[in-house]
C-alpha positions, 0 to 999 in steps of 0.5 A: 157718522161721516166717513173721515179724510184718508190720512196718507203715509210717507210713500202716499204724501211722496207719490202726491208731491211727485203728481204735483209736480207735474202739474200747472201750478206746481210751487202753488199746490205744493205749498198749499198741501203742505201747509195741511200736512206739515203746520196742520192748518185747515184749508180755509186759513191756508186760503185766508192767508196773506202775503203779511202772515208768512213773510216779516218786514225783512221779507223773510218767513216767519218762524210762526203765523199769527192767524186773525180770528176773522181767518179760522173756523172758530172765530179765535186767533191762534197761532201756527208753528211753522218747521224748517221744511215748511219754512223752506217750502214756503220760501221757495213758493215766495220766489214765484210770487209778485208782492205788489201788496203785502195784503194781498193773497198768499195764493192767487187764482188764475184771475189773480185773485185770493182762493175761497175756502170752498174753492180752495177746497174743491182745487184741494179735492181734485189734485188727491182724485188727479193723483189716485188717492181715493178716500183722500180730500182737503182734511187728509193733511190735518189728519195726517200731520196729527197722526204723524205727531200721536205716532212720535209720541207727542201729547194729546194736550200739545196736539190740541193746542196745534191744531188750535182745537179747543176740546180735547175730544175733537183732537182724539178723533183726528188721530188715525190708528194705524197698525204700526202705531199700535205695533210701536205701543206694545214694543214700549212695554 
């Protein structure tokens, strides 16, 4: 069994965003993990989004991305919900953004260009081993916002259907234990 994506804590996605910060491409990256961390999507539909997909023909940001089944993993649309801070996020990152076509990439590469998976992937990979996050990669995100959500007490069932999964199981196994999770069990009783 495969070794699975560190999922960060608040003082980890803190320290992440404040290395950011710091960097070239700061609104741009910043955007992109939170996308992982705070919609739980999947690195390839964060790089297969479209200027279209976020903003609505008022050019504000959508309350929710509708994905086309060409831009998930298993080839079925699904929907992304998106909270006032990923909202506010993404907001912001549009004000840096020339829109010359509303198809065009949400996220450009240096030649203006939309990312791949893998290439967003490995852009992804190397801002957590910049910022000394051993043990993070491109999936930490998508743990981490369904850990988040499995310690606030959120069902299973409606964790399923965010994270656009279609067995339960394959949810289950996203769910990282921490001990304050377990802790925050017991204290139910």
């Amino acid at each position: 069994m495969t070794k699975q994506a560190k999922t960060l804590n608040e003082r980890e996605l803190q320290r992440l965003l404040d290395y950011v910060a710091k960097t070239k491409q700061a609104k741009r990256n910043r955007t992109i993990l939170l996308l992982t961390h705070l919609a739980g999507m999947r690195i390839g539909e964060v790089a297969a989004l479209r200027v279209c997909d976020v903003l609505a023909s008022d050019n504000t940001v959508r309350d929710e991305i509708n994905l086309s089944a060409a831009q998930t993993k298993g080839k079925r649309s699904r929907s992304v919900l998106l909270n006032e801070r990923m909202r506010g996020e993404l907001a912001s990152y549009m004000q840096t953004v020339k829109v010359t076509n509303p198809k065009q990439a949400l996220f450009a590469t240096q030649r203006s260009e939309g990312f791949s998976a893998n290439s967003l992937t490995q852009v992804v990979n190397g801002i957590y081993k910049q910022a000394g996050l051993d043990g993070a990669s491109s999936h930490s995100g998508r743990r981490g916002f369904l850990t988040n959500l499995a310690e606030k007490g959120v069902s299973v069932r409606v964790m399923m259907a965010l994270a656009g999964h279609a067995n339960m199981a394959t949810t289950q196994r996203y769910i990282d234990l921490r001990p304050g999770v377990l802790r925050n069990a017991v204290e139910l009783v």
